[in-house]
C-alpha positions in Angstrom: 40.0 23.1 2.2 37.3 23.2 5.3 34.1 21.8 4.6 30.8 24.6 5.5 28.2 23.4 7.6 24.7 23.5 6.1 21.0 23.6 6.7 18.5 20.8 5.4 15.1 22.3 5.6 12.8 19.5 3.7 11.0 20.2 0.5 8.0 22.9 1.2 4.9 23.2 0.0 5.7 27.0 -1.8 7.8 25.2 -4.0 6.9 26.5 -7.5 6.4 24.0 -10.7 8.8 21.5 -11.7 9.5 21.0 -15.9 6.8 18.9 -15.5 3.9 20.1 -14.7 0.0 20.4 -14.9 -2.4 20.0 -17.4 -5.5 22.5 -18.0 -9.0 21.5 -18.4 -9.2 18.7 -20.7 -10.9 20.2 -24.4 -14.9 19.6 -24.5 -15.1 18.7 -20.9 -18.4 19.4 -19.0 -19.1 22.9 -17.8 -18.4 25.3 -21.0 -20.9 26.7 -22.8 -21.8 24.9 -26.7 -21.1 28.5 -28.0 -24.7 29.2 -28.4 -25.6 29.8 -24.5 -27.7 27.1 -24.4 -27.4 23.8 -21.3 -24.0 23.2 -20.7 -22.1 20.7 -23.1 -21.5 17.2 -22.1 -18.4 15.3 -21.9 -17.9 13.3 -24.9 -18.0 9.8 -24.3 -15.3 7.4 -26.2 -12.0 7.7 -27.4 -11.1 11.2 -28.5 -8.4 13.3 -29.3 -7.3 15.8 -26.0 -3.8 18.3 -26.7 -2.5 14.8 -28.8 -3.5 11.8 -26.7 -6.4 9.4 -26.6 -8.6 9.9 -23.7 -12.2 9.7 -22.7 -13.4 13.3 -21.6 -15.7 11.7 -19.1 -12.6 11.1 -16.9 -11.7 14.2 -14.5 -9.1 16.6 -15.2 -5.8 15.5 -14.0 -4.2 16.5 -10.9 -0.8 16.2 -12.7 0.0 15.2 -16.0 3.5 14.0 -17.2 5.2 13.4 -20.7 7.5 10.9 -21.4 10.0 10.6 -24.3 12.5 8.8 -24.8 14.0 7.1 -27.7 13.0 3.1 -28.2 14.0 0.5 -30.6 10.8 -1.0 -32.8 12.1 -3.4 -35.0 15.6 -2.5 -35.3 14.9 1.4 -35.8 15.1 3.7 -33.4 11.9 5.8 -32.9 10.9 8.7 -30.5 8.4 7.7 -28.2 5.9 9.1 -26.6 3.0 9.0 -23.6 1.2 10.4 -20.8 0.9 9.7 -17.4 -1.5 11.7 -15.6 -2.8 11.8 -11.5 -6.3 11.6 -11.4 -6.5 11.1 -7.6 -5.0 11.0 -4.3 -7.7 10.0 -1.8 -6.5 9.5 2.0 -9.2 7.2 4.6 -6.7 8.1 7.3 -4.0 5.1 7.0 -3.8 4.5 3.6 -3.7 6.8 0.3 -5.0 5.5 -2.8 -3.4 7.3 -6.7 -5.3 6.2 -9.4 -3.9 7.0 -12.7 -4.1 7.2 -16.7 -2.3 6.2 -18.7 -2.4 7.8 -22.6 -1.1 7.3 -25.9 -0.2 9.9 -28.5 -2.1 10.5 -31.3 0.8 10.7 -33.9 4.1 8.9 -33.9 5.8 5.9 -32.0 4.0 5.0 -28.2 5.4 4.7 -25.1 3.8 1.8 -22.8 3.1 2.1 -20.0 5.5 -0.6 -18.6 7.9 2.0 -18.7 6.7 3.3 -15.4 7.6 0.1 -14.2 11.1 -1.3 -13.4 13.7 -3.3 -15.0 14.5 -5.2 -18.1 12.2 -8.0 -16.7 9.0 -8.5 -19.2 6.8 -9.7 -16.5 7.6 -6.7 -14.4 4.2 -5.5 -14.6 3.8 -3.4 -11.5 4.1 0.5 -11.6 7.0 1.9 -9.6 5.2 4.9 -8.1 6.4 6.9 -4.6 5.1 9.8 -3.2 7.0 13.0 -1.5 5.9 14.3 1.3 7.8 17.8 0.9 6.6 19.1 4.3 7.8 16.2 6.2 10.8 15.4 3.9 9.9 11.9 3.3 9.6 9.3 0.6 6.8 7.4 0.4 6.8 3.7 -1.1 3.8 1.5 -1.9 2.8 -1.0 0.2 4.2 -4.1 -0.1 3.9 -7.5 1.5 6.0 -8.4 4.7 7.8 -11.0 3.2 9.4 -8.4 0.7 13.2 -7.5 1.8 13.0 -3.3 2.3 15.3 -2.2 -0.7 15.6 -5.3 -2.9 15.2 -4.7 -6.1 12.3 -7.5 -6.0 10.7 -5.4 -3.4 9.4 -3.0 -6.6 7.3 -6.0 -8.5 5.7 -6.5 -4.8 2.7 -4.3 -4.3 -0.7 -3.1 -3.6 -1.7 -2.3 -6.8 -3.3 -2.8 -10.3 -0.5 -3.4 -12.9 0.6 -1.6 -16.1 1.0 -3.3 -19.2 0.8 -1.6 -22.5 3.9 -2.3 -24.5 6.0 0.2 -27.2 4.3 0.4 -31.1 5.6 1.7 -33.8 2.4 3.2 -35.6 -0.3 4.4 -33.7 -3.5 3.8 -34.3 -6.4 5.0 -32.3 -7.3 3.0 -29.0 -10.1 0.9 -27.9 -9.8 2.0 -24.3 -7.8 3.9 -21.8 -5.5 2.6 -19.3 -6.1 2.9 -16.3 -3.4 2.0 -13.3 -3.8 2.8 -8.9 -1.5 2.1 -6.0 -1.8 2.2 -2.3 0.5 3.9 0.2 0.9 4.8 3.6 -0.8 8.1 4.3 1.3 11.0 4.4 1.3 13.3 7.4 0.9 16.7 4.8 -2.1 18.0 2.8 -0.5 17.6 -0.8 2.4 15.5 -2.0 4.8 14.9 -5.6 4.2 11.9 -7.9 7.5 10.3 -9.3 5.9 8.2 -12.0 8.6 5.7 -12.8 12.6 5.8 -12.5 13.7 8.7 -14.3 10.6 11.1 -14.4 11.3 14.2 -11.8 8.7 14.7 -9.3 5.5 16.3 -10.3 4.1 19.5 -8.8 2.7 19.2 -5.5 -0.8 17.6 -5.6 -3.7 18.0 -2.7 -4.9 14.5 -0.9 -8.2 14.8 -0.5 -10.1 12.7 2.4 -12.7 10.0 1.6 -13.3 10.7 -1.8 -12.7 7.3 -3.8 -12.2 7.6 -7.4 -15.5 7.5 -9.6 -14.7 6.1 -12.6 -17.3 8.2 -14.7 -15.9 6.2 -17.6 -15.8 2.5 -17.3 -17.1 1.6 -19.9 -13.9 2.8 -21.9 -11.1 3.4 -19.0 -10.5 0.2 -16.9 -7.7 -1.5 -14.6 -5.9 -4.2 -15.2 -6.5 -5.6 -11.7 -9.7 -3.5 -10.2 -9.3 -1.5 -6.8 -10.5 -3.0 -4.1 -13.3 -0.5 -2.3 -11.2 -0.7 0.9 -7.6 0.7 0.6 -4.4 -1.0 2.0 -4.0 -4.6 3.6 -3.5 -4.8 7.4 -0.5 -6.8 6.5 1.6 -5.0 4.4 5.0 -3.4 4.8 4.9 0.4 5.3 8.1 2.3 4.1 8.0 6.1 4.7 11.8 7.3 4.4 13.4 10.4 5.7 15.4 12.3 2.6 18.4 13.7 3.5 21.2 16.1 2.2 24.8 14.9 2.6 28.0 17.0 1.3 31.4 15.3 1.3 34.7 16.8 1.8 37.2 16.4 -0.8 39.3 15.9 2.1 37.4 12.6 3.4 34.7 13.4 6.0 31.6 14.2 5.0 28.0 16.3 6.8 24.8 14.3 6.4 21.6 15.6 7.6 20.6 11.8 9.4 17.1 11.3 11.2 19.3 12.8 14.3 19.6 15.7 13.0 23.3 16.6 11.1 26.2 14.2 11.2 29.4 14.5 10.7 31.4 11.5 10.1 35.1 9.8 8.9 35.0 6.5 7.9 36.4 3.7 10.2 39.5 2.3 7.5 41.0 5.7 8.6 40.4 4.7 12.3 40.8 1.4 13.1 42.1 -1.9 11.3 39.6 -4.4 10.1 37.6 -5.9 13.1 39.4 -3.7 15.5 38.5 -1.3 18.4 42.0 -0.2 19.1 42.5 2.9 17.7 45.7 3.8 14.9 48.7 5.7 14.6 46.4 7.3 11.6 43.6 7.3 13.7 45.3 9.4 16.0 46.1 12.0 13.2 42.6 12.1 11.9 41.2 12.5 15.5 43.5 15.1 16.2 41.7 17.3 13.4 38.6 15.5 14.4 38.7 17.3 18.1 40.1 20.9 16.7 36.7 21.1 14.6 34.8 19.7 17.2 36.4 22.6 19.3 35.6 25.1 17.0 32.3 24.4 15.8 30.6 22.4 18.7 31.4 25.3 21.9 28.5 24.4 24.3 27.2 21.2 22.8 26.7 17.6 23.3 28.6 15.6 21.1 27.1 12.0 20.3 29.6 10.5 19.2 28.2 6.9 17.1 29.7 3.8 15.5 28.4 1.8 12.3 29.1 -0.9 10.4 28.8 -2.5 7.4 26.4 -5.7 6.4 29.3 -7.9 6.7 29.3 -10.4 9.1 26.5 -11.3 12.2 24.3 -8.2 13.2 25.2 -8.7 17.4 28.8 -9.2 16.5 28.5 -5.4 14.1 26.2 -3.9 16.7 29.5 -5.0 19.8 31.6 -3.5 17.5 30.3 -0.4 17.0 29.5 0.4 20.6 33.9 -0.2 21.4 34.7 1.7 18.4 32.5 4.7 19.4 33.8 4.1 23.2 37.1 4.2 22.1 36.9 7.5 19.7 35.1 9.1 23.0 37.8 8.0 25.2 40.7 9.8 22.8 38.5 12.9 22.3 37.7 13.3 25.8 41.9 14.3 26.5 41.8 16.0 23.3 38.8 18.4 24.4 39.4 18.5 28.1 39.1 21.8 29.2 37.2 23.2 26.6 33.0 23.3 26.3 31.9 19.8 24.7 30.1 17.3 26.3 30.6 13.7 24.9 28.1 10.6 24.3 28.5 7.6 22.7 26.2 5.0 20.6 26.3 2.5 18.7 23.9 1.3 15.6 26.0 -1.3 14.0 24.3 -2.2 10.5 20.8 -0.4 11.4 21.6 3.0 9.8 23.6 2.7 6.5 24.2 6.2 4.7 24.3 4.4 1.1 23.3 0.8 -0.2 25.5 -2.1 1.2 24.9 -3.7 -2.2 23.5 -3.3 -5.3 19.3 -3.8 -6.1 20.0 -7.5 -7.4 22.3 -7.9 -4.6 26.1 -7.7 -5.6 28.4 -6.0 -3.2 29.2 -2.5 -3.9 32.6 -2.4 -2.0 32.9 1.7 -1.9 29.5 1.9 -0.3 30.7 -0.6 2.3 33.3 1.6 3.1 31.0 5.0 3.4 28.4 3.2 5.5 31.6 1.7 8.3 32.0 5.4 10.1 32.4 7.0 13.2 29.6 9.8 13.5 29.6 13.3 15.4 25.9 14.7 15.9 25.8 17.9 16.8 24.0 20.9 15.7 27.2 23.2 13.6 26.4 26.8 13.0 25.7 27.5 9.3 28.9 28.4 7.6 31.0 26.6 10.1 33.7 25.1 8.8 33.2 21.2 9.6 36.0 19.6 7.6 38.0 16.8 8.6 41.9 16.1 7.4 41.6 12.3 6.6 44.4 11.5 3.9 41.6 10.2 1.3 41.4 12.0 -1.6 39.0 11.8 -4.6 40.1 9.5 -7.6 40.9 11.4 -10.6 38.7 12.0 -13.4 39.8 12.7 -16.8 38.4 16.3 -17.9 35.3 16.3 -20.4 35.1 18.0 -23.5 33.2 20.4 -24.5 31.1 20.0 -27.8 28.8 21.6 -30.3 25.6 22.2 -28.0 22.6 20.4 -28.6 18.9 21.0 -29.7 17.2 21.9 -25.9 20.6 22.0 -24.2 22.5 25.0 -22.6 25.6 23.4 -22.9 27.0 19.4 -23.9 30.5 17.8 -23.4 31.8 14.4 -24.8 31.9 11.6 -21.8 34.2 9.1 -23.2 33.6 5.5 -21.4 36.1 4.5 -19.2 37.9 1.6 -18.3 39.9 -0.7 -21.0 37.5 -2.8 -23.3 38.2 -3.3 -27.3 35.3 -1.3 -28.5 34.6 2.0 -26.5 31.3 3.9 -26.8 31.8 7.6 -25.6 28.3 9.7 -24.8 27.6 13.2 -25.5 26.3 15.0 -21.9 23.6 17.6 -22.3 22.9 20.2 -18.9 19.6 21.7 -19.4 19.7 23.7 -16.5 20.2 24.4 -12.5 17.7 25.8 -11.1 15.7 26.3 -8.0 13.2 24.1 -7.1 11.4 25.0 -3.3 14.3 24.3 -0.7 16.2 22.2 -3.6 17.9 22.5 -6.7 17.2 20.7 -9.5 20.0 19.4 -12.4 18.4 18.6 -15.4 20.9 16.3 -18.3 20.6 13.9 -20.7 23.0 11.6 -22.4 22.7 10.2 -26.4 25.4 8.5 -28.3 28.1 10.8 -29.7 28.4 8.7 -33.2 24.8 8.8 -33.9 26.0 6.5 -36.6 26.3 4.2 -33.3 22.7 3.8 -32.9 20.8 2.1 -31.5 22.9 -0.1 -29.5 20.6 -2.1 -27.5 23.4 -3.2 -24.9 25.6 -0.4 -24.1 25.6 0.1 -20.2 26.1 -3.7 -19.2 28.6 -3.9 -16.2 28.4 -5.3 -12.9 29.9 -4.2 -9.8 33.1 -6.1 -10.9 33.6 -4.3 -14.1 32.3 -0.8 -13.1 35.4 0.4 -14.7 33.2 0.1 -17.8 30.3 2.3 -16.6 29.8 5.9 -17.9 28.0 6.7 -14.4 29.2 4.2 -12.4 27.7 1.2 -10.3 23.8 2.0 -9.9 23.2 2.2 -6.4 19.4 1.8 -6.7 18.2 -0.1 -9.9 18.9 -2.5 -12.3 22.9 -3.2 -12.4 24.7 -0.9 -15.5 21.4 1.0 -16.2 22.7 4.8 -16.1 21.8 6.5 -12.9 22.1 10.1 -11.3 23.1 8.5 -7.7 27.1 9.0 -8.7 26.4 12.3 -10.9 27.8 15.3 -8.0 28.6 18.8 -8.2 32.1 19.6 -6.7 32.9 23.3 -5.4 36.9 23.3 -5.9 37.5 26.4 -3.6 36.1 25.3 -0.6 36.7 21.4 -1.3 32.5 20.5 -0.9 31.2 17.7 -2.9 27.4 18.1 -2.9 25.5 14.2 -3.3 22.4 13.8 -4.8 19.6 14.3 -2.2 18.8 10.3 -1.1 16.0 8.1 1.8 18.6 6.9 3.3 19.5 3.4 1.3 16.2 2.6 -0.6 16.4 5.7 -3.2 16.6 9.0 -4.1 15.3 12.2 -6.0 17.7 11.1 -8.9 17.0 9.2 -11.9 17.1 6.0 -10.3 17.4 4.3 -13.7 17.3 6.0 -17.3 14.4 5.2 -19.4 16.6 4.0 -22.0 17.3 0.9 -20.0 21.1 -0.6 -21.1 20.7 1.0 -24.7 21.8 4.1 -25.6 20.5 5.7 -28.9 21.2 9.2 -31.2 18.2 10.5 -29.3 18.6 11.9 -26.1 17.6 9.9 -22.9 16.4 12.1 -20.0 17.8 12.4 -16.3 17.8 14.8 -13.1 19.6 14.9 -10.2 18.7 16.9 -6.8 20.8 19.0 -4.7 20.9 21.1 -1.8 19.7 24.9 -3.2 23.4 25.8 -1.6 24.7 24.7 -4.8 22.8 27.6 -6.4 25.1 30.6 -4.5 28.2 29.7 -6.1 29.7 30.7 -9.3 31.7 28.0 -10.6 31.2 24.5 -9.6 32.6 21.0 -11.6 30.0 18.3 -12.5 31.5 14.8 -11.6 30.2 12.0 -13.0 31.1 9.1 -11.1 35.4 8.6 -11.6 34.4 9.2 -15.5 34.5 12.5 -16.1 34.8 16.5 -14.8 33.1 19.3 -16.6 33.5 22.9 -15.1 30.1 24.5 -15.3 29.3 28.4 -15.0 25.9 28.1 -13.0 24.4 31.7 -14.1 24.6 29.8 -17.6 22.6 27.2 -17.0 19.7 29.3 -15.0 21.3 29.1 -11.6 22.3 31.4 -8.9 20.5 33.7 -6.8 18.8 36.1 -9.0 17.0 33.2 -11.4 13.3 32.3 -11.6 12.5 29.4 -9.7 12.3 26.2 -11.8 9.3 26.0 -14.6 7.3 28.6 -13.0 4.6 29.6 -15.3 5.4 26.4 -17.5 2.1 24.2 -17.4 2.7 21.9 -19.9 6.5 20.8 -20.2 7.4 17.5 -20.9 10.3 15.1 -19.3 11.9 14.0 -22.8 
């Protein structure tokens, strides 16, 4: 099958409401009338009750407020927990942004702390992983960090310019002395309004204005405080600035795959089907792939300049990768160039060596992730393809099989759910049941929403199902995670294949530090009888089909109708009108 071009316009502005969305006025805040007509009623100072979490009404409504609920282990039960994380503001001084941040606890059952918008299994990870995107310049936005950080460790999230989170799970709640407080600072963003992704598996909030030299007044001090106060000046001169491009990539069932890079769209084969291992010199194979290489180039690129470039891999010195690259790209351009003479294509070539990866080299604690390797060591064409253009290249790769999932009794808040048995050979296997809770539009994107829970609830809680390492990934429901802590579930693998025209759509990514996918679930390694939130964004072309298969990593298939679960062209746009929706 021929792989279609497509567009990649970034996130917009118009985008309506996420499943997670606003709160209204808080209840008893300032301005409405004490029902008799007379002065205006005050905001109640102290802990008080506000649509079921403790709060202090002296603090200003939020910006964006989001729920969390997951299911947690308190003393060798599992409970469903609960809290709130609400914006309270995003102040810009030109450079630097400042979010400041609330944290609340419910007012009736088992509460989530707060260090669950923080990162990893590690207890003294105490710093909130919070980005920002910028939807009208298609970028994520990490805090600051320090220089010394390495960009895309996974040490790089405990490393920022921020207060820290620390409230921890309890199993009764009782009502709070105080309110958390938490604030980060980040490079400004270059729109009016951004989305708050509050944590690893929370979707992005609705957009939210950045206002302009208007610090945070903390009206309630007395009660809300920061575990490390702000600083009256934002940012550090000396801090590490990551703003990262997102991009769109669909992959070819047939091996080459369409990328929208900071370039602008790029097609690309990976070198193994190329060249040998530290080789310039082009194969027998090679030869075949270029073949099909220059007859889509012919069709699709009619007027253009081609630049053809070369990466690598992080293996080995960065000169020796960056020589490399340049002969492998000379040597593509040199075999095109008889190919296409004659016809309307002009040829460039470029090499970046290691500089541009399209996935991680390695995994957050470092481990080598040797399919990623293999993705990131291409041969690029960038060029501008006409939408619907067929863009496809024949490479003899084809995608592993994965054993069909079965369907299964659907679950409470699902549309549909399907058994995900756990691959791999190991004595005791755990399989998962897979919830979709829809596909639906979301501004320029589309947004999967699933969940996984145990499919014995007589299972749970087992506090140590997803361990694996890049060496036993045959163990992992979804796979190596590409982005956090290594076994914890992730929606980096989780794609949705189109069988009749052979596209495999990947999770929208920045490049190799992240992407608008649940990055790690907020179940950590356990898994539970509860269900354990994730999402997954794609491009909206997704959404015009009628069939497509969900692949989750080489574990399972599931063949999904996507009018069923609120895709396609005639549904609503994702939560509109829905204010108050939650993320568990």
């Amino acid at each position: 099958m021929r792989l279609r071009s497509v567009t990649y316009p970034a996130l917009t502005a118009a985008a309506l409401l996420l499943a997670v969305g606003c709160t209204g006025p808080q209840q008893g805040s300032g301005g409405q009338d004490g029902g008799g007509g007379g002065a205006e009623e005050q905001p109640q100072a102290g802990i008080v009750e506000v649509d079921g979490f403790w709060t202090d009404e002296r603090l200003p409504d939020p910006l964006a407020a989001v729920d969390l609920t997951v299911p947690v282990a308190i003393g060798g039960d599992e409970h469903l927990a609960t809290g709130r994380a609400q914006v309270l503001s995003v102040d810009s001084d030109g450079e630097t942004v400042r979010l400041v941040g609330a944290w609340l606890r419910p007012t009736e059952g088992a509460s989530l702390g707060s260090r669950s918008i923080a990162s990893g299994l590690d207890t003294h990870a105490t710093a909130p992983w919070v980005r920002l995107v910028d939807e009208e310049a298609g970028t994520l936005i990490e805090p600051l960090q320090s220089e010394e950080t390495e960009p895309g460790s996974l040490a790089r999230r405990a490393d920022c310019v921020c207060s820290k989170v620390s409230s921890r799970n309890e199993a009764e709640t009782a009502q709070p002395d105080d309110v958390e407080l938490f604030w980060l600072d980040f490079p400004a963003p270059s729109s009016g309004e951004v989305r708050v992704m509050l944590g690893e598996y929370a979707a992005p909030t609705p957009p939210v204005p950045v206002t302009q030299g208007e610090q945070f007044d903390n009206a309630a001090a007395d009660v809300a405080t920061f575990e490390g106060d702000p600083t009256s000046t934002y940012g550090s001169d000396s801090a590490r600035r990551t703003v990262t491009p997102l991009s769109t990539r669909v992959r070819s069932v047939t091996g080459s795959s369409l990328s929208s890079g900071e370039s602008g769209p790029e097609l690309s084969v990976t070198s193994d089907v190329l060249f040998d291992v530290d080789s310039s010199d082009i194969s027998a194979d090679g030869e075949d792939v270029l073949e099909d290489a220059a007859e889509t180039l012919r069709d699709t690129a009619s007027g253009q300049e081609v630049r053809i470039v070369g990466h690598t891999d992080d293996q080995g010195e960065e000169a020796y990768n960056q020589t490399l690259s340049e002969e492998r790209a000379e040597a593509v351009e040199d075999f095109l160039s008889d190919e296409l003479d004659g016809d309307d294509v002009t040829l460039t070539t470029e090499g970046r060596g290691e500089t541009q990866p399209l996935v991680p080299n390695t995994d957050a604690a470092g481990n080598p992730i040797d399919d990623n390797r293999k993705q990131n060591r291409r041969v690029s064409f960038e060029y501008d393809p006409a939408d619907d253009a067929d863009t496809s290249i024949e490479t003899g790769e084809e995608l592993l099989d994965a054993p069909p999932m079965e369907e299964t009794d659907t679950a409470d808040g699902a549309r549909a759910s399907a058994i995900l048995a756990q691959p791999g050979e190991r004595g005791e296997k755990t399989d998962l049941r897979i919830d979709l809770r829809g596909l639906e539009a979301d501004g320029d994107y589309a947004r999967l929403d699933y969940a996984f829970a145990l499919a014995d609830a007589a299972d749970a809680p087992k506090p140590t199902l997803f361990l694996g390492t890049t060496q036993l990934r045959e163990h992992l429901h979804f796979g190596v995670n590409e982005y956090g802590e290594s076994g914890f579930p992730s929606g980096s693998r989780v794609t949705l294949i189109d069988e009749e025209t052979g596209e495999q759509f990947l999770p929208v990514s920045a490049e190799a530090t992240g992407c608008l996918c649940t990055e790690g679930a907020g179940t950590d390694r356990a898994g539970y009888a509860g269900t354990s939130p994730m999402f997954s964004y794609f491009p909206a072309e997704v959404l015009e089909r009628d069939e497509l298969t969900l692949r989750i990593a080489d574990s399972g298939t599931w063949d999904v109708d996507v009018a069923a679960l609120g895709g396609g062209s005639d549904a609503p746009a994702a939560g509109a009108g829905d204010t108050t929706a939650d993320q568990g």
